[in-house]
LOMI-719752 format. One record per atom (N, C-alpha, C, O): x, y, z; residue number from 1; atom name. Coordinates in steps of 0.001 Angstrom, whole numbers, plus 500000, padded with zeros to 6 digits. Layout:
BEGIN
R       X       Y       Z  num  atomo
R       X       Y       Z  NUM     CA
...
END
This chain:
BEGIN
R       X       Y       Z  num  atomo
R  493059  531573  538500    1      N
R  491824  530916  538884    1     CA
R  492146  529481  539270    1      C
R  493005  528837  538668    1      O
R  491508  529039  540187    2      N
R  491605  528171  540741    2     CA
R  491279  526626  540564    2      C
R  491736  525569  540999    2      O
R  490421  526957  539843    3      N
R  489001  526021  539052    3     CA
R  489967  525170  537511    3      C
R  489911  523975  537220    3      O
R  490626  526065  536910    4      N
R  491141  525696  535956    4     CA
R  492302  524540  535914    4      C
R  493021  524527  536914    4      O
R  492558  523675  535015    5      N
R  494139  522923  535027    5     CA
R  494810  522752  534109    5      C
R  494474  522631  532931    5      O
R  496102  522719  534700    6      N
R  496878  522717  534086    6     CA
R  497185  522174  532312    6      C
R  497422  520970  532207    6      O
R  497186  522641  531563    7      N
R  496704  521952  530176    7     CA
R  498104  521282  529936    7      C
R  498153  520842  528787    7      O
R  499353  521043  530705    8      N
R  499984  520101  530582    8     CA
R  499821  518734  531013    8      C
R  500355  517708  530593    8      O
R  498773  518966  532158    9      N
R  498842  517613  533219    9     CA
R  498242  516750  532882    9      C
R  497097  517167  533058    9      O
R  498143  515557  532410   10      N
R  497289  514612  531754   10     CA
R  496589  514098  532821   10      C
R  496923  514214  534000   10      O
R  494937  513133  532107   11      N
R  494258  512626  533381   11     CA
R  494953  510750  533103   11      C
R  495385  510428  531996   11      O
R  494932  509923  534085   12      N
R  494925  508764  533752   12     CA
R  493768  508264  533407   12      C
R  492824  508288  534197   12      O
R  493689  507846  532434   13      N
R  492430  506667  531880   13     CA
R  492605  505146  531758   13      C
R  493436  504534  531086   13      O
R  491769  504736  532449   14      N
R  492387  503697  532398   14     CA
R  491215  502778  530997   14      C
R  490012  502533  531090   14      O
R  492094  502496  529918   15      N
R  491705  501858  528830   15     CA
R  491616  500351  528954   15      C
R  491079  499764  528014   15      O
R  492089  499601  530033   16      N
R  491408  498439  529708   16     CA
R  492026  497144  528658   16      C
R  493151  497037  528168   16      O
R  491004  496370  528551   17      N
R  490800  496245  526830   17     CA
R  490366  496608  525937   17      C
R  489915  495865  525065   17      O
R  490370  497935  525879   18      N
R  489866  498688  524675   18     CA
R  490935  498475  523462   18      C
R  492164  498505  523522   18      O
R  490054  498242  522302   19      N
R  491027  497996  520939   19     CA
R  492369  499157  520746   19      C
R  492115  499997  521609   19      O
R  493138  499419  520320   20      N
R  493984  500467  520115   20     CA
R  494770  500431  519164   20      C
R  495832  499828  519323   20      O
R  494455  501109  517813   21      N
R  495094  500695  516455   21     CA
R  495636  502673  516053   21      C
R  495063  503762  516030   21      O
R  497133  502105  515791   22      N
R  497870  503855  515277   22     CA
R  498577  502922  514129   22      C
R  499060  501791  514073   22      O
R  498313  504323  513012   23      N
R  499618  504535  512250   23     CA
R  500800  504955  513056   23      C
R  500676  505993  513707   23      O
R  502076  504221  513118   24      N
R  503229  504429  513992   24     CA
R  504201  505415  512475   24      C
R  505002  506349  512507   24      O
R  503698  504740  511508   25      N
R  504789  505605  510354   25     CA
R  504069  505171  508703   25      C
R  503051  504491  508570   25      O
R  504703  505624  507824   26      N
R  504439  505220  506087   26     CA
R  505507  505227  506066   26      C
R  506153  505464  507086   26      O
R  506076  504969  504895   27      N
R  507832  505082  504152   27     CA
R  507934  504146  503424   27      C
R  507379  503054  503551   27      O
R  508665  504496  502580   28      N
R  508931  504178  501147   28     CA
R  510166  503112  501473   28      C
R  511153  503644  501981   28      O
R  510237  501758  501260   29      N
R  510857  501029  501307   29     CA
R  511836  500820  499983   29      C
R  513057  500705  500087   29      O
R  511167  500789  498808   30      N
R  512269  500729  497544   30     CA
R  510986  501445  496570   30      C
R  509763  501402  496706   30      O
R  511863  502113  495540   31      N
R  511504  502612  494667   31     CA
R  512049  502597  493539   31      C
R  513218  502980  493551   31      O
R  511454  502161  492127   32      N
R  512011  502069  490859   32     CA
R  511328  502654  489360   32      C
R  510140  502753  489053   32      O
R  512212  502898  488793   33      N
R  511420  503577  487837   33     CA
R  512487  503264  486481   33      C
R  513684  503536  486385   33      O
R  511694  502677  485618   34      N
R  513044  502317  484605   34     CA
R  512367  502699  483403   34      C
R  511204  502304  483316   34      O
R  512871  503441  482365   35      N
R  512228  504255  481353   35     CA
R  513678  504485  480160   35      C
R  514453  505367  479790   35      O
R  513342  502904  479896   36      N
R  514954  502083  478365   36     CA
R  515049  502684  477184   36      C
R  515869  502330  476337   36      O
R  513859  504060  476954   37      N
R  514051  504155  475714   37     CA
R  512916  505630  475708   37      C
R  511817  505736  475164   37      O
R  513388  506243  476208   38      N
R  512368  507587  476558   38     CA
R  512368  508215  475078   38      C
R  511283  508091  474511   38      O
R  513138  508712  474516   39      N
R  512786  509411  473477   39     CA
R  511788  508817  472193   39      C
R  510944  509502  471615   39      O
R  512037  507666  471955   40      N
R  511441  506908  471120   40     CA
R  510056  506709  471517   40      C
R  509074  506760  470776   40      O
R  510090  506413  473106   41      N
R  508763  505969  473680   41     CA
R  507534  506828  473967   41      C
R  506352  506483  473961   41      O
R  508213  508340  474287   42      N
R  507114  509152  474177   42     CA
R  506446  509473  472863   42      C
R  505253  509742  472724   42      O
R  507880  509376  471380   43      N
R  507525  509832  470393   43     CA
R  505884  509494  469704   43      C
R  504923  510021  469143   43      O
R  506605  507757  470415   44      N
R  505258  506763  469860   44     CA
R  503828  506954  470416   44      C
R  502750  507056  469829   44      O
R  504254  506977  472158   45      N
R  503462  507041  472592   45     CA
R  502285  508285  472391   45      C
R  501205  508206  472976   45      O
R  502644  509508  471442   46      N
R  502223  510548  471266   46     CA
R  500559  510137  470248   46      C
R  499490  510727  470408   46      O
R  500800  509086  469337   47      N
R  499845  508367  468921   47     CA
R  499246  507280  468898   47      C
R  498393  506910  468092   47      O
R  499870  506492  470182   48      N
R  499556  505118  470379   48     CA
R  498952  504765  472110   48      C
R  499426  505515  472963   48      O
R  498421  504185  472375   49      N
R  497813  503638  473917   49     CA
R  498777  502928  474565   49      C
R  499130  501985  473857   49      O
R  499224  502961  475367   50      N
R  500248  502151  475762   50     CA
R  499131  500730  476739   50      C
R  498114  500922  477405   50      O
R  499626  499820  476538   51      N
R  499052  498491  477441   51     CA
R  499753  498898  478432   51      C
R  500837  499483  478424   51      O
R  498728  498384  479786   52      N
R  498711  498510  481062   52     CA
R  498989  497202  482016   52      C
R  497917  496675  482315   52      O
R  499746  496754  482392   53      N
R  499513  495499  483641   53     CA
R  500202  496248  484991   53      C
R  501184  496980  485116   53      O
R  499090  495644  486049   54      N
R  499635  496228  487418   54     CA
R  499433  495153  487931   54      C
R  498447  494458  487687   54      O
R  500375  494852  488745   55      N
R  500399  494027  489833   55     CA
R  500443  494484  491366   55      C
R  501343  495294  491587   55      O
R  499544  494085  492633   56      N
R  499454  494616  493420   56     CA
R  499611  493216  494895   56      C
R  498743  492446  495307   56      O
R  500804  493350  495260   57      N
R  501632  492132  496427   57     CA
R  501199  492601  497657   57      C
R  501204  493832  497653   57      O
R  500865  492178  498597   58      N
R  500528  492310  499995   58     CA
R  501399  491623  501199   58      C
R  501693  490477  500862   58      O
R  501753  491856  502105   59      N
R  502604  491410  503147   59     CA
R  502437  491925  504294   59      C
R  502549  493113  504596   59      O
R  502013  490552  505328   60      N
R  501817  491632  506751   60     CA
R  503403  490988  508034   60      C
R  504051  490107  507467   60      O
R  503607  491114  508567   61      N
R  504586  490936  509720   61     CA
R  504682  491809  510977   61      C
R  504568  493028  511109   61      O
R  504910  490892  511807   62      N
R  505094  490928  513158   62     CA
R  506311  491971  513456   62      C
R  507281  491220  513557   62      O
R  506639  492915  513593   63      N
R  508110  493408  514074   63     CA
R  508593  493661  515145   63      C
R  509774  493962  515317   63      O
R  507444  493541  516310   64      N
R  507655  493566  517675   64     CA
R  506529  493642  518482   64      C
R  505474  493619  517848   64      O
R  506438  493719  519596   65      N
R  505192  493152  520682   65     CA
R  504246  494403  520428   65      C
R  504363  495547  520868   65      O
R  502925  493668  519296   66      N
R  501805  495245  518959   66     CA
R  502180  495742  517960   66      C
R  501413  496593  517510   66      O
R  503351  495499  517235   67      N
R  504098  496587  516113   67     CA
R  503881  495658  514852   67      C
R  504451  494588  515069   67      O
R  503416  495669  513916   68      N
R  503049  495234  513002   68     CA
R  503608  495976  511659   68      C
R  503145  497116  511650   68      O
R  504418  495745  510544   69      N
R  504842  496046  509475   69     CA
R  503755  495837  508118   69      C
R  503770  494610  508026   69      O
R  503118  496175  507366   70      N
R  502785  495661  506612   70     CA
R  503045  496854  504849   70      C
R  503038  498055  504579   70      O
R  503219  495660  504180   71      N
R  503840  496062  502774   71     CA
R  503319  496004  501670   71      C
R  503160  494904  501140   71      O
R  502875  497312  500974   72      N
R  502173  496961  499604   72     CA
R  502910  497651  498767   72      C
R  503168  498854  498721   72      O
R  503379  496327  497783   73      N
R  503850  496043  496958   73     CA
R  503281  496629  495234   73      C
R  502676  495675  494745   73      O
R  503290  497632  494396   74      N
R  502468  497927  493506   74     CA
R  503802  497877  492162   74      C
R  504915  498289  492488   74      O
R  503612  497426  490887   75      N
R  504367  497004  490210   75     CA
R  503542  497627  488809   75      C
R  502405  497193  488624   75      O
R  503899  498273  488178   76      N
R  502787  499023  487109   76     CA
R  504214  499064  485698   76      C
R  505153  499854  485607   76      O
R  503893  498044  484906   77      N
R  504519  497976  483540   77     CA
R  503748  498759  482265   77      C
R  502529  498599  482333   77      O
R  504118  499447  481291   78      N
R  503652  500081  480256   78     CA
R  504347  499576  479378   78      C
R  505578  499603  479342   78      O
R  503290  498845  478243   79      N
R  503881  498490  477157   79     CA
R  503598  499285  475869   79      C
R  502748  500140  476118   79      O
R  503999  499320  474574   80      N
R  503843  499702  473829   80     CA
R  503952  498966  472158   80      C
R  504900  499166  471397   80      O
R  502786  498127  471854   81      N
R  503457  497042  471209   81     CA
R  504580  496052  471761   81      C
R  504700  496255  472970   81      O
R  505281  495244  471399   82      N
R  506174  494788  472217   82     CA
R  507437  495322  472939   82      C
R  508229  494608  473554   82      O
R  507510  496387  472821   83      N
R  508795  497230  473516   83     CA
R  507784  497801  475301   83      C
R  506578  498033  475376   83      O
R  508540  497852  476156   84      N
R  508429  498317  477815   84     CA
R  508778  499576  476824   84      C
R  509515  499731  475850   84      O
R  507544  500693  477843   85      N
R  507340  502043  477760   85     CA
R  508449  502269  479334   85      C
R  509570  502737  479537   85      O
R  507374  501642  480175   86      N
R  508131  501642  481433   86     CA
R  507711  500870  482351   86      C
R  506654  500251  482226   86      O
R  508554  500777  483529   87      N
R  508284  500020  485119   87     CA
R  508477  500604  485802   87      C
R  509637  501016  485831   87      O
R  507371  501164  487032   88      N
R  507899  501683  487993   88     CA
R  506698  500418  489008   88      C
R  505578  499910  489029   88      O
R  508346  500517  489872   89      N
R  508214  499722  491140   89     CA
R  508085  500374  492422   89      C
R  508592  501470  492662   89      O
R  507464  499759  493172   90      N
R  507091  500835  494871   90     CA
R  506536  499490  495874   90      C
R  505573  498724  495855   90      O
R  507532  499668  496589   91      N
R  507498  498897  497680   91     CA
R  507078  500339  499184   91      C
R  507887  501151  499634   91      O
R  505687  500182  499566   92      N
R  505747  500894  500435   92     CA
R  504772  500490  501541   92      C
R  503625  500114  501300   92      O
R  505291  500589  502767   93      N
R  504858  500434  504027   93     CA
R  504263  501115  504475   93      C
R  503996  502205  503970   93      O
R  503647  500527  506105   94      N
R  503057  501284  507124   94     CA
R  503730  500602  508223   94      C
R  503883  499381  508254   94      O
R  504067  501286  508987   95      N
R  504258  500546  510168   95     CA
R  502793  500703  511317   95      C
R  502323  501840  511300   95      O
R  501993  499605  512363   96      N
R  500623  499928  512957   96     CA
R  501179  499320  514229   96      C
R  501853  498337  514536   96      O
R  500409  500672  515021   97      N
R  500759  499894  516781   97     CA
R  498660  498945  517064   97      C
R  497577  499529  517112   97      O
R  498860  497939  517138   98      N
R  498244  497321  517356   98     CA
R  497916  496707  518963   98      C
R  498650  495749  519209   98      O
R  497253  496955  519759   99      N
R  496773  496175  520835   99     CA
R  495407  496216  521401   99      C
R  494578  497108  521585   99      O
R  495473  494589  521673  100      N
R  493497  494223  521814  100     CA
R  492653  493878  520950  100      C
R  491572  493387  521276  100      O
R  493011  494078  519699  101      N
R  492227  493191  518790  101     CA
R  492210  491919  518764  101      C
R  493303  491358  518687  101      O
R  490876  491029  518825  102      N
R  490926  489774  518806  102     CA
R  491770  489498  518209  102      C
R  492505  490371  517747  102      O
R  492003  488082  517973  103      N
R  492960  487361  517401  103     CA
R  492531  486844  515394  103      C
R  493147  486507  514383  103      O
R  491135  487092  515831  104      N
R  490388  486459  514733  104     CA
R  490224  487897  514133  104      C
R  489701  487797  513024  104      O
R  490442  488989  514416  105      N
R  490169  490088  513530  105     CA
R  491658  491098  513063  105      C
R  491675  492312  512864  105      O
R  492936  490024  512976  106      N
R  494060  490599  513018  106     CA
R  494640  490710  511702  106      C
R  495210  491626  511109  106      O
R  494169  488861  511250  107      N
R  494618  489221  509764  107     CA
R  493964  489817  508933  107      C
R  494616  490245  507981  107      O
R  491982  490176  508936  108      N
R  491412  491109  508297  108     CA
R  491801  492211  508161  108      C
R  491659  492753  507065  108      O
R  492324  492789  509076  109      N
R  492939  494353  509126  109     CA
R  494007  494432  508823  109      C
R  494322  495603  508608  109      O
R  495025  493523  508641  110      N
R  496298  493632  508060  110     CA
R  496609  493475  506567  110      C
R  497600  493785  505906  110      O
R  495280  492812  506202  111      N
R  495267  492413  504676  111     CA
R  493451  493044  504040  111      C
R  492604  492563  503287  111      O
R  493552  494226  504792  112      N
R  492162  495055  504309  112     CA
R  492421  496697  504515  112      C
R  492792  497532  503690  112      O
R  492106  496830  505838  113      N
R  492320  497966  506445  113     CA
R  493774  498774  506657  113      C
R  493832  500003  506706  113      O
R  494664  498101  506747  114      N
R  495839  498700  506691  114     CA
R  496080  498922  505292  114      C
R  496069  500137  505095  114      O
R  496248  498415  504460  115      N
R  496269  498700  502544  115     CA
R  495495  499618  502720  115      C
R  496013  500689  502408  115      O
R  494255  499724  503160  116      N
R  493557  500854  502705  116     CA
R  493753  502377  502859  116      C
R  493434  503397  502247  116      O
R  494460  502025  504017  117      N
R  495175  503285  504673  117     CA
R  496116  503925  504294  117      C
R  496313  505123  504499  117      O
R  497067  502859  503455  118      N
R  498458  503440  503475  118     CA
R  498222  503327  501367  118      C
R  499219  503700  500748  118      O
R  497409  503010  500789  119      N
R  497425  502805  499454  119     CA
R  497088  504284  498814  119      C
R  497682  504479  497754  119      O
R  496329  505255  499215  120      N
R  496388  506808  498602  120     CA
R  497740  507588  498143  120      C
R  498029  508318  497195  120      O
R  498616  506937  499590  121      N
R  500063  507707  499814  121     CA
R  500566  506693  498700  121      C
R  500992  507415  497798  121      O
R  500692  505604  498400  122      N
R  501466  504901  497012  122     CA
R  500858  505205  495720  122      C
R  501334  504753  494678  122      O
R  499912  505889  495744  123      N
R  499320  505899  494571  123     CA
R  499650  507242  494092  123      C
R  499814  507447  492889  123      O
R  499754  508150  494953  124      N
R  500853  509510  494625  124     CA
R  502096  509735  494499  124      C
R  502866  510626  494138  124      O
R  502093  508445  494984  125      N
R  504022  508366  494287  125     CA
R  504067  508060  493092  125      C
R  504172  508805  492118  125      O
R  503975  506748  493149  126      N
R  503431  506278  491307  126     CA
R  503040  507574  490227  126      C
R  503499  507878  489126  126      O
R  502076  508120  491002  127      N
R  501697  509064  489978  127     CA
R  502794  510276  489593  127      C
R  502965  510834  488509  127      O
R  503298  510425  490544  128      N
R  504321  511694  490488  128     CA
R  505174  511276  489662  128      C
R  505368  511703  488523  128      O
R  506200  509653  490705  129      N
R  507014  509568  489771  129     CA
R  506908  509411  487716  129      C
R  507652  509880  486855  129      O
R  505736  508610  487609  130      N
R  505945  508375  486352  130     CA
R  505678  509962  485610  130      C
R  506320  510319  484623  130      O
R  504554  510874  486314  131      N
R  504790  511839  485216  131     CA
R  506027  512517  485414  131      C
R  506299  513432  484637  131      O
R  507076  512122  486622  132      N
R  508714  513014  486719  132     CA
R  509251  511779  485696  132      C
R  510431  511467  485859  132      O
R  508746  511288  485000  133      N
R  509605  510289  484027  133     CA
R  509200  510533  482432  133      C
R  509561  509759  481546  133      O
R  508671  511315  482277  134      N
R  508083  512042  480717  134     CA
R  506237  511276  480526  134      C
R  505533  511531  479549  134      O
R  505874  510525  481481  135      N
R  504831  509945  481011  135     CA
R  503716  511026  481521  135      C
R  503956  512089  482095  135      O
R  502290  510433  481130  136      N
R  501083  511015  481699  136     CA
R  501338  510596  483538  136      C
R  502250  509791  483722  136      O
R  500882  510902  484325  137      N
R  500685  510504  485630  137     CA
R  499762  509099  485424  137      C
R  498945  508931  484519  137      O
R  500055  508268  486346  138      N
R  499697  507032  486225  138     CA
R  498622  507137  487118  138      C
R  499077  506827  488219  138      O
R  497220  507461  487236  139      N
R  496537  507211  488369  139     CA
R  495931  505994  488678  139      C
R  494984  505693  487951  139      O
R  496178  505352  489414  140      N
R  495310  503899  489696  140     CA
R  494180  504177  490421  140      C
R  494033  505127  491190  140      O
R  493051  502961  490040  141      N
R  492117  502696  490539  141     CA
R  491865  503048  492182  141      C
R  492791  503648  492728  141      O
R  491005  502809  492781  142      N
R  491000  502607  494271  142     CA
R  490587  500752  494265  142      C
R  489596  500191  493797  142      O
R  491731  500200  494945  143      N
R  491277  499167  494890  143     CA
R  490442  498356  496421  143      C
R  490585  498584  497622  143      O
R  489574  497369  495673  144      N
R  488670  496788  497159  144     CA
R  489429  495995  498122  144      C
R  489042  494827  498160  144      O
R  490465  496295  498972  145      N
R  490936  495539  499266  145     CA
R  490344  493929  500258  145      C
R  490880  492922  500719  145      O
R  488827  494570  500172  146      N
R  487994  493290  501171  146     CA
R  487774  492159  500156  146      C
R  487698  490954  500394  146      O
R  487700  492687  499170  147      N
R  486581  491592  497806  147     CA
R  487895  490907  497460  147      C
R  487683  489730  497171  147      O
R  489388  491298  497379  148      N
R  490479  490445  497615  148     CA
R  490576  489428  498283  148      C
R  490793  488317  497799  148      O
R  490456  489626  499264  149      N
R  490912  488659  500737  149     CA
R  489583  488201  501171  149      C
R  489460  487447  502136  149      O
R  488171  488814  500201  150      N
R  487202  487635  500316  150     CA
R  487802  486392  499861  150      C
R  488153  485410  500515  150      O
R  487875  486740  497989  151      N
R  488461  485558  496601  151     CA
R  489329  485011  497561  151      C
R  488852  484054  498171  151      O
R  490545  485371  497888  152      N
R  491594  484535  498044  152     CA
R  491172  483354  499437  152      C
R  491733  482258  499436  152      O
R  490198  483692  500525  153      N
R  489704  482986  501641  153     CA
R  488977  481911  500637  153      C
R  489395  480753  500651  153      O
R  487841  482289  499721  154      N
R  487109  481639  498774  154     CA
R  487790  480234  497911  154      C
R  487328  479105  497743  154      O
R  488881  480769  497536  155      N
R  490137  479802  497107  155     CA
R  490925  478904  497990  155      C
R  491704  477977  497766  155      O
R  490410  479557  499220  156      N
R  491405  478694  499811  156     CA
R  492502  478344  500226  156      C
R  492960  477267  500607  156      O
R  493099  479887  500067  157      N
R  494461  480462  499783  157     CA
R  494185  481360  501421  157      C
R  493207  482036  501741  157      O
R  495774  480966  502441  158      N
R  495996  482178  503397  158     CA
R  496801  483130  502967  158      C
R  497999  482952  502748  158      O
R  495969  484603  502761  159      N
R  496123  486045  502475  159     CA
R  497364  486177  503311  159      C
R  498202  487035  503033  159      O
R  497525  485273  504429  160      N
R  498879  486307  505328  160     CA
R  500300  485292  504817  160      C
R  501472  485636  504971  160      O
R  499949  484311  504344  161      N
R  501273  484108  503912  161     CA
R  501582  484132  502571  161      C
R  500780  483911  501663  161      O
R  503109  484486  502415  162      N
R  504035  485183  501798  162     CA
R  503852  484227  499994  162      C
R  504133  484875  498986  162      O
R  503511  483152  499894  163      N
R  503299  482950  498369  163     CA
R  502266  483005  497818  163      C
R  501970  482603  496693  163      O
R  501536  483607  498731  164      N
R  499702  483771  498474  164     CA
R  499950  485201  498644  164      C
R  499343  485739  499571  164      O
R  500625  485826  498020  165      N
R  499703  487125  498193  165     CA
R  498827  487769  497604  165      C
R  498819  487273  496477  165      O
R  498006  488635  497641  166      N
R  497283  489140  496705  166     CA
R  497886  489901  495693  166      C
R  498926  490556  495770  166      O
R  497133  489751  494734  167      N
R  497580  489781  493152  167     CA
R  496469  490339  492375  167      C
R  495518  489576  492209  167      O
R  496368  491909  491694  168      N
R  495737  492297  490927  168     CA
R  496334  492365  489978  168      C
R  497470  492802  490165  168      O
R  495951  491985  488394  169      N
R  496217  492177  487271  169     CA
R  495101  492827  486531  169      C
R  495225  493096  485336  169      O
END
């Protein structure tokens, strides 16, 4: 039939300035898991709560023309009385093809919307790894990443650079 086409042949569109935001990738940049005293620690832990601190680091960067890196950092210590139950560390990325977004709406999305995107996939690692480490699965919160990078604008603090980052405890 004649009428029909080819479902290989693409049409050109022409996009313009239309915004254009992709996940290009996720991946696990470093991963740690340190567990000094497992036998003792579950023993205890069998009747005791372990204390919780998480820390949660943010990082956005440039890696090439539109290509944007950005890194969340999640740091989750278990204590148990004064002895570490454990630490597991996770440094994990997204890489975003970015083009056409204002200029004024670049660092919102790099320090909101991109975390938001790529923070489910770290939060199943975490969880896996620590219960592949004798513990309960660690599930974290969903965190706001806007009401962050409200506070820290509020403070007075720039979210995109590197000694300001955001910080949940």
């Amino acid at each position: 039939m004649s009428d029909n086409t080819d479902q290989n042949e693409s049409t050109e569109v022409d996009n313009g300035n239309e915004v254009q935001i992709s996940i290009l990738g996720q991946y696990i940049k470093d991963l740690s898991f340190e567990n000094p005293t497992p036998a003792q620690t579950i023993q205890k832990l069998a009747t005791e709560k372990p204390s919780m601190n998480i820390n949660v680091n943010l990082n956005a960067q440039q890696v090439a023309d539109d290509i944007y890196e950005v890194d969340l950092k999640i740091t989750a210590t278990a204590k148990s009385n004064d002895e570490t139950a454990f630490v597991a560390e996770l440094l994990y990325s997204g890489l975003f093809g970015i083009k056409n977004l204002p200029p004024e709406q670049l660092q919102p999305f790099l320090m909101v919307e991109a975390p938001r995107q790529t923070f489910p996939f770290a939060r199943r690692i975490l969880s896996d790894v620590t219960r592949d480490g004798g513990f309960p699965p660690l599930m974290l919160e969903p965190i706001d990443f806007a009401s962050l990078y409200n506070q820290q604008l509020a403070a007075g603090q720039d979210p995109a650079e590197g000694e300001n980052d955001i910080v949940v405890n």
